[in-house]
C-alpha positions as CSV (number, residue, x, y, z in Angstrom):
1,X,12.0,-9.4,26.8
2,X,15.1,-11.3,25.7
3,X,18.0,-9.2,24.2
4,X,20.6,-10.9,22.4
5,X,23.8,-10.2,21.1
6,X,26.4,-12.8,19.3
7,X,30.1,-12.0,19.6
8,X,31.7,-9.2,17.0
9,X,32.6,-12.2,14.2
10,X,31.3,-10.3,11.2
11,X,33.7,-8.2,9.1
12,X,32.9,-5.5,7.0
13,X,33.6,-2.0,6.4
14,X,37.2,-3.2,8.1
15,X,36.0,-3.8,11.4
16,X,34.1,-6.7,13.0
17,X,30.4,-6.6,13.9
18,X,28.0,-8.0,16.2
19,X,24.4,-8.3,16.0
20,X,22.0,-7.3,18.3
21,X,18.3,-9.0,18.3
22,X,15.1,-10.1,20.4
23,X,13.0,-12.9,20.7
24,X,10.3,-10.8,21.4
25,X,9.3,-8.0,19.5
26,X,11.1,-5.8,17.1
27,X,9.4,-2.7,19.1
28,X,11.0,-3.6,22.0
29,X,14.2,-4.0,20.0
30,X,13.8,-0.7,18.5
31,X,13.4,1.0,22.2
32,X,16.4,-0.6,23.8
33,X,18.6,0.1,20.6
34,X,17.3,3.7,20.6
35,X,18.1,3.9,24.7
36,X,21.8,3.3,24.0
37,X,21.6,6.0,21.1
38,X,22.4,3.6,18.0
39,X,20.7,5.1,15.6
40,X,18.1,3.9,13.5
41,X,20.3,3.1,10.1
42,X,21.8,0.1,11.9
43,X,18.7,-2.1,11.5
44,X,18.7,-4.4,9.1
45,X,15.9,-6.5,8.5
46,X,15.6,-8.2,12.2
47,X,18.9,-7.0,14.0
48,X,21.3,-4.0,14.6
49,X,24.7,-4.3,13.5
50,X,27.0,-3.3,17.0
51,X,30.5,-2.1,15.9
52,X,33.1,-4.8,18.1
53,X,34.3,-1.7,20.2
54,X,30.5,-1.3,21.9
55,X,29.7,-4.9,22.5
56,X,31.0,-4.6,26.1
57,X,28.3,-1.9,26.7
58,X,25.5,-3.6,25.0
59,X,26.1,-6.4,27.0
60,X,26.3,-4.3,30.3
61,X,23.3,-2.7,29.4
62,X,21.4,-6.0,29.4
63,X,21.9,-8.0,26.1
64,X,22.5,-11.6,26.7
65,X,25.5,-12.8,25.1
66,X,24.3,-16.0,22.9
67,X,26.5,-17.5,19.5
68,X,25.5,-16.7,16.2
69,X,23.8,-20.0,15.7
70,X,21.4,-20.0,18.9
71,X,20.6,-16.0,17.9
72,X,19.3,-17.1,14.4
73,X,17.4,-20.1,15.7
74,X,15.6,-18.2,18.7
75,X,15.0,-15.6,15.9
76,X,13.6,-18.6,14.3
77,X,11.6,-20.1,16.7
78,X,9.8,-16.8,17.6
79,X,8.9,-16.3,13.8
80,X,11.1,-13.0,13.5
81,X,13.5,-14.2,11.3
82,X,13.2,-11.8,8.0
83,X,15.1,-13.0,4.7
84,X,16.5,-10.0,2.6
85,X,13.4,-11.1,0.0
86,X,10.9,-10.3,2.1
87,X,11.9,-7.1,3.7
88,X,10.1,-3.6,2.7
89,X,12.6,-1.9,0.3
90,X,12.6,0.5,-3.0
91,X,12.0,-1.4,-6.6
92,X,12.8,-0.5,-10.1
93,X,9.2,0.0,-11.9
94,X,7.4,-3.0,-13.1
95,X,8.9,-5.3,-10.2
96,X,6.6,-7.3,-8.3
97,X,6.4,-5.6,-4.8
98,X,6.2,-7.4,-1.5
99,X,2.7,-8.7,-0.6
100,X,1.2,-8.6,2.8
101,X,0.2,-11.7,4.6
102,X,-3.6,-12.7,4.4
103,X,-6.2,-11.4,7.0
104,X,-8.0,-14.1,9.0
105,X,-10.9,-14.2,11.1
106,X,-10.1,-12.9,14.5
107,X,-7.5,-10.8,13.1
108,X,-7.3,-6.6,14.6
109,X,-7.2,-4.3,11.5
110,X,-6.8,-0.1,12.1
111,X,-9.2,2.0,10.8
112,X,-7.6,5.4,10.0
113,X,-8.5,8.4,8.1
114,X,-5.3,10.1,6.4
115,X,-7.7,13.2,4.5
116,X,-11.2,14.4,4.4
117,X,-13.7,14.8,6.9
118,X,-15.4,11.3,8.0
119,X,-18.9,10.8,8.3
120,X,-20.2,9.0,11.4
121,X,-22.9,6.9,9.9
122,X,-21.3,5.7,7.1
123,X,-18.3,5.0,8.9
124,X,-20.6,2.5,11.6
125,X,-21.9,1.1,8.6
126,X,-18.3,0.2,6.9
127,X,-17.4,-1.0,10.4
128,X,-20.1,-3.2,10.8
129,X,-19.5,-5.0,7.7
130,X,-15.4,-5.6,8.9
131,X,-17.1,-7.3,12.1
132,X,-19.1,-9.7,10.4
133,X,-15.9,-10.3,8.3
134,X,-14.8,-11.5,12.4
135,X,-12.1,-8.9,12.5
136,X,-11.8,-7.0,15.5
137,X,-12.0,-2.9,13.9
138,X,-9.5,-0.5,15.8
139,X,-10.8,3.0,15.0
140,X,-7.8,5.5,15.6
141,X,-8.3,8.1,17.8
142,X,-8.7,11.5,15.6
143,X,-10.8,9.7,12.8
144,X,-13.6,11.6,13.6
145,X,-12.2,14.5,13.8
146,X,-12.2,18.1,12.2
147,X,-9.4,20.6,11.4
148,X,-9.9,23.7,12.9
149,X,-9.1,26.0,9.9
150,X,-9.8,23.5,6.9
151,X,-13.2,21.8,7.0
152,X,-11.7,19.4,3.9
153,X,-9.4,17.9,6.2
154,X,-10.6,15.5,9.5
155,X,-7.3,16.9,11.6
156,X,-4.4,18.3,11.0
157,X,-1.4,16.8,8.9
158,X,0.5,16.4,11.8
159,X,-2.6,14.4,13.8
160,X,-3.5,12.3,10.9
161,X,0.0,11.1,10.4
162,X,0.7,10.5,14.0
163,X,-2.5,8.3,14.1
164,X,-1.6,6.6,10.5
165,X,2.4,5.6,12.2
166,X,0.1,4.4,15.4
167,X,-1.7,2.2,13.6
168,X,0.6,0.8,10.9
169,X,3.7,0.0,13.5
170,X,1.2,-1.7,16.3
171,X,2.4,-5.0,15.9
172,X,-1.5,-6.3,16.8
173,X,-2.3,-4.8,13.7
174,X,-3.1,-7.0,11.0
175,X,-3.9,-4.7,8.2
176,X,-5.0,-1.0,8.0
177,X,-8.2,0.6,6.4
178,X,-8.2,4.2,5.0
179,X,-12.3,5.5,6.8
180,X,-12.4,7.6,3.3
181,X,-10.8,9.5,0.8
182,X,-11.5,13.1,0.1
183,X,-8.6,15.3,-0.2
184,X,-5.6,15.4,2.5
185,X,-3.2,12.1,1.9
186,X,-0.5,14.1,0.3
187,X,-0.6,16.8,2.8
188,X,0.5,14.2,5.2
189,X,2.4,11.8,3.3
190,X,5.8,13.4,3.8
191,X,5.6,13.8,7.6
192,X,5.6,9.2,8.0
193,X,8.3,7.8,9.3
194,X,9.4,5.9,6.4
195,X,12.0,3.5,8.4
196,X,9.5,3.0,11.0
197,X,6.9,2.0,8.3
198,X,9.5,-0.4,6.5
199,X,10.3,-2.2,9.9
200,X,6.3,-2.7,10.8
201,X,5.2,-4.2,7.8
202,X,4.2,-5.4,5.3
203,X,0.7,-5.1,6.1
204,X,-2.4,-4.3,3.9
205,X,-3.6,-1.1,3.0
206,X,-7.1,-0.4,1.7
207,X,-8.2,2.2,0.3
208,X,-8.9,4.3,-3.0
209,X,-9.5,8.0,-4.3
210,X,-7.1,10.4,-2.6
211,X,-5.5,7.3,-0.6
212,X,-3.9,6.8,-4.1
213,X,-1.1,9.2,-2.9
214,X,-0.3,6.4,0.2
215,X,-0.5,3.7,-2.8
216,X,2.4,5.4,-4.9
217,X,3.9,5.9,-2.0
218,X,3.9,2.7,-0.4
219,X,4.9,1.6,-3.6
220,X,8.2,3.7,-4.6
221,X,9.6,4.3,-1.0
222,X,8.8,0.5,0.1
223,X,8.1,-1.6,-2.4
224,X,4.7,-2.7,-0.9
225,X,1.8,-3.9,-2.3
226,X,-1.3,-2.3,-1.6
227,X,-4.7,-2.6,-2.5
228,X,-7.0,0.2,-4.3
229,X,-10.8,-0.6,-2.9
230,X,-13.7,0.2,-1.2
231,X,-13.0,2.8,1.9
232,X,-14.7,1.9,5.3
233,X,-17.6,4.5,4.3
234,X,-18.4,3.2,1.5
235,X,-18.0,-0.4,2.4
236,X,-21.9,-0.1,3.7
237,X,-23.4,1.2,0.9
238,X,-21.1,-0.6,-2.1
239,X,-22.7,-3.2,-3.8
240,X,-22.5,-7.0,-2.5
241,X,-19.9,-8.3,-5.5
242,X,-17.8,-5.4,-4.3
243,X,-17.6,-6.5,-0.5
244,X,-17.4,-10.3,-1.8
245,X,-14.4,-9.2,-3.9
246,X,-12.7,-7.1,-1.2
247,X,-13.4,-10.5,1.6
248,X,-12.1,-12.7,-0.8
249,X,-8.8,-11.0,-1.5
250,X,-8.2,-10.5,1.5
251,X,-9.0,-13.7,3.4
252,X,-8.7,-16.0,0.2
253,X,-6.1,-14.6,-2.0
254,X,-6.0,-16.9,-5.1
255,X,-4.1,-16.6,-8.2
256,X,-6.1,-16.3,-11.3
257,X,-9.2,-13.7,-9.7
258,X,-10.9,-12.0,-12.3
259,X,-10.6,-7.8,-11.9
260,X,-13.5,-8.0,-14.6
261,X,-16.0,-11.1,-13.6
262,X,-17.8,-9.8,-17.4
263,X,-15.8,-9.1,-20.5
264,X,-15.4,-5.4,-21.1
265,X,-15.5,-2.8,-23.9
266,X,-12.3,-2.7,-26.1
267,X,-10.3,0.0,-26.9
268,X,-7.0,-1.3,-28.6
269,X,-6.5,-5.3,-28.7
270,X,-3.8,-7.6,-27.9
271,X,-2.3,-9.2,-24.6
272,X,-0.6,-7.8,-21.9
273,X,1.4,-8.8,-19.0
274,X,2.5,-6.8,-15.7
275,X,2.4,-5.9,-12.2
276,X,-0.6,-3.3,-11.3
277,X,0.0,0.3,-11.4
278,X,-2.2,3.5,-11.4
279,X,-5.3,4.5,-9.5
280,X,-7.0,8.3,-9.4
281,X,-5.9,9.9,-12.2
282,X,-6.0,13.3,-10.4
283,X,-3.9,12.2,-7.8
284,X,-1.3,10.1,-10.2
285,X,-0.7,13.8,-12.3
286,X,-0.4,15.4,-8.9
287,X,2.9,13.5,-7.8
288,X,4.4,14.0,-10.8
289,X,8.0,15.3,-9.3
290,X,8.0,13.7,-6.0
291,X,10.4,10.9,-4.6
292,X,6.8,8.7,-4.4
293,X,5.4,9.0,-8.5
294,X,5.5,5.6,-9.5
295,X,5.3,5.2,-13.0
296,X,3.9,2.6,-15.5
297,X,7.0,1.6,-16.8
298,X,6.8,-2.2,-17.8
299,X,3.1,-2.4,-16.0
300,X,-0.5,-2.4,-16.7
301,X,-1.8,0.5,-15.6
302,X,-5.6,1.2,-14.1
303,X,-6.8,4.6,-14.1
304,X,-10.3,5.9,-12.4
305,X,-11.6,9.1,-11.3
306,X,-14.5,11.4,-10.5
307,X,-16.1,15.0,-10.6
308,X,-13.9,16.3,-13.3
309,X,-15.0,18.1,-16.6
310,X,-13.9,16.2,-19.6
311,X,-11.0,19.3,-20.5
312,X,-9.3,18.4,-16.9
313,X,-9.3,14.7,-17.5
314,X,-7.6,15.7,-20.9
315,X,-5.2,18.1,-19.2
316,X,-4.3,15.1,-16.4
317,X,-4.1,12.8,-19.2
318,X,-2.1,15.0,-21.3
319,X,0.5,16.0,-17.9
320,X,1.3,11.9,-17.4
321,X,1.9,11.6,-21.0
322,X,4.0,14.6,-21.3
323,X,5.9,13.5,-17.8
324,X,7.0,10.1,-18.9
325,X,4.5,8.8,-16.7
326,X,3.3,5.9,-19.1
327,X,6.5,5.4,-21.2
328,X,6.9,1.8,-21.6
329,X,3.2,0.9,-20.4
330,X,2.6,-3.3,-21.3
331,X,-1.4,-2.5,-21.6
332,X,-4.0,0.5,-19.8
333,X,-7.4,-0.5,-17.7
334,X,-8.9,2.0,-17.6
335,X,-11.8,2.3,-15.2
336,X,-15.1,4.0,-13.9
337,X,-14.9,7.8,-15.0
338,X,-18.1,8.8,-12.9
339,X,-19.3,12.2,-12.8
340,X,-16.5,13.4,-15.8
341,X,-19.1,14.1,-18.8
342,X,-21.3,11.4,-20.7
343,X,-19.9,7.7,-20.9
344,X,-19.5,8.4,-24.6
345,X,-17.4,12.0,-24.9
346,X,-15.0,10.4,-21.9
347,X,-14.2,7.5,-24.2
348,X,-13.6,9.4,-27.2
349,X,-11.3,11.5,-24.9
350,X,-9.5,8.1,-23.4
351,X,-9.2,7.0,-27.3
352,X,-7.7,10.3,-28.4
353,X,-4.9,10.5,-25.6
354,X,-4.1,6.8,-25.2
355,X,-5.1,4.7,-28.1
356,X,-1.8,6.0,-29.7
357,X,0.6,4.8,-27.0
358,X,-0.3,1.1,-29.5
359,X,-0.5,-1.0,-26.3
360,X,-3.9,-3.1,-25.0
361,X,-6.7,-0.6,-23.7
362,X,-9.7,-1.8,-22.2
363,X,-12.3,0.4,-21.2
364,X,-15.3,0.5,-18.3
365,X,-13.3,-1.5,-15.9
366,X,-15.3,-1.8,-13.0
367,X,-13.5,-0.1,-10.5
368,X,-13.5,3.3,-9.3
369,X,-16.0,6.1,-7.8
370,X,-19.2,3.8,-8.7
371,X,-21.3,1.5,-6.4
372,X,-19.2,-1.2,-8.0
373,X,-16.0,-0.9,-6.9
374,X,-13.8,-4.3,-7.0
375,X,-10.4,-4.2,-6.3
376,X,-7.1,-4.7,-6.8
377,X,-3.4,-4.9,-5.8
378,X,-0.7,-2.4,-6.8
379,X,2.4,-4.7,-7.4
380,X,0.9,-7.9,-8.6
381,X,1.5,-9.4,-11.9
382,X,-1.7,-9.8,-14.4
383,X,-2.6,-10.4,-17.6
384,X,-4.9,-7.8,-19.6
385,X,-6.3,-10.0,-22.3
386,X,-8.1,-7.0,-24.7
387,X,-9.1,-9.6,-27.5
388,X,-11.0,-11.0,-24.7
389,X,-12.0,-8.1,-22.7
390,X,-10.5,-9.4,-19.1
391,X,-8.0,-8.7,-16.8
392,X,-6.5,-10.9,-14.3
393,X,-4.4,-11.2,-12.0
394,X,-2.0,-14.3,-12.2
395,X,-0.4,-14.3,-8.9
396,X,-2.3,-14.4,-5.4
397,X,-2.8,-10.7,-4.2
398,X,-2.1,-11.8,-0.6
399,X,0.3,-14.1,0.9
């Protein structure tokens, strides 16, 4: 490891400032900073900021004293240069969020499992199909585990965020997989390390259901993209289009991908354009007055969910609507409403609560709790098209 550290020529606040930096690994950064008790609000992007008064000690403690010029280029050379742009940090609604690089073949993803209980045979399955995607599939160490009070949940909230943090911030990890959904994601969602997360990423993050609480998340405390598709355990059993669709987003990432390869059922026409929003419906009325609800404002958004009698979807609907959640919505999506009451009644429901708000609605987007389940990035802008029944995106999911 190289520490380095250019002289205090920065001013601000009144004083001067020097910036402290490696060559090697932001982790290592991280430790040494922590070591000499400069706490964690000093990073910014790839450096701490060392008041002039403890540059002496920094240096003693092993920092080599470099110019500003060589610390940028070595910063530079070993690809940990960050501009402002591309750093993890809150948006304002209907901003394009930062996208993760693109996976490639050879590439170590995490698979953890932030709710329910994970089954074992549909988990080999899903991991299966990531090796013959040639990634190399890091299953975290409690993901096929059980609470010992709450048979709902695979560990405890404590245990499944631990293992979450462990597999986001390993800097061999290229992108992290949610083993299912279930119930459990908020119960855990307030114990991450948010810094931590913002100085690992951005990475990807696949998953859908419950893991929409991670999405919103992701979303309003770091202005990451995500993606809402197929879990590991259902990665097995999905249909083919769905895994093609998942592959190519991730290893292919094109602008103009088509979120519905067949023109759907319309609702309310006209054209829309905005960044991706939305996911479980259950799960979007549940953080309704947390720090991580992330509403439609100036977005499209995409709603799915399952198992809930046609009066709850109402009621959820009815909560968002009431909340502000969709004021200023460009256009809905609204997805695969599987095991809510027939096709028909849940349309008539979606028409009742929505087809007011006067913006595009399409309807039986394929995406959701179904065997076809394609999908798609929070954060990226698209255009919903309703005369024509399509939505897509019109920038490249991945970078």
């Amino acid at each position: 490891m190289t520490l380095l550290i250019d002289p205090p020529n920065s001013p601000g606040h009144g004083r001067l400032w020097s910036h402290l930096a490696s060559d090697q690994s932001f982790e290592e950064l991280h430790r040494f900073a922590a070591g000499l008790g400069i706490p964690s609000r000093g990073f910014d992007r790839d450096h701490y900021d060392i008041p002039a008064e403890r540059y002496d000690s920094v240096v003693a403690a092993g920092a080599t004293p470099v110019t500003s010029r060589e610390l940028i280029a070595r910063l530079l050379e070993a690809g940990l240069r960050r501009r402002k742009a591309e750093m993890l940090a809150p948006k304002k609604p209907g901003r394009s969020l930062i996208r993760a690089p693109r996976l490639h073949a050879g590439d170590q993803v995490a698979v953890t499992a932030p709710a329910g209980v994970v089954d074992g045979e549909r988990l080999d399955a899903g991991l299966a199909v990531l090796e013959s995607w040639g990634l190399g599939a890091r299953v975290m160490e409690n993901v096929r585990g059980h609470h010992e009070r709450f048979s709902y949940l695979s560990s405890s909230d404590a245990v499944r965020a631990a293992d979450f943090m462990r597999a986001w911030c390993d800097p061999d990890v290229a992108a992290v997989f949610c083993a299912r959904g279930g119930y459990g994601a908020q119960r855990m969602v307030d114990l991450l390390d948010w810094d931590a997360l913002a100085a690992a990423g951005p990475k990807a993050l696949v998953g859908f259901s419950d893991i929409t609480a991670l999405h919103q998340a992701f979303a309003a405390r770091l202005g990451a993209s995500t993606i809402h598709g197929p879990v590991v355990t259902s990665l097995g059993a999905g249909d083919v289009e769905s895994r093609a669709h998942l592959r190519a987003m991730l290893f292919e990432p094109v602008p103009g991908l088509l979120l519905t390869p067949e023109p759907v059922p319309v609702l309310v026409g006209g054209r829309a354009e905005g960044v991706l929003v939305g996911g479980n419906l259950a799960l979007l009325a549940a953080e309704i007055g947390t720090v991580f609800s992330r509403p439609a404002t100036a977005s499209i958004a995409v709603l799915e969910d399952v198992g809930e009698e046609l009066f709850r979807v109402d009621r959820l609907l009815t909560q968002l609507l009431r909340a502000g959640w969709f004021d200023g919505v460009r256009g809905i999506a609204v997805g695969q409403f599987t095991g809510c009451g027939s096709a028909e009644s849940v349309r008539l429901l979606i028409e009742d609560r929505l087809a007011p708000l006067a913006v595009p609605l399409l309807w039986d987007v394929p995406t959701g709790h179904a065997d076809r389940n394609l999908a798609f990035p929070f954060g990226v802008p698209a255009v919903l098209d309703a005369d024509a029944g399509t939505l897509v995106l019109r920038e490249a999911p991945l970078v």
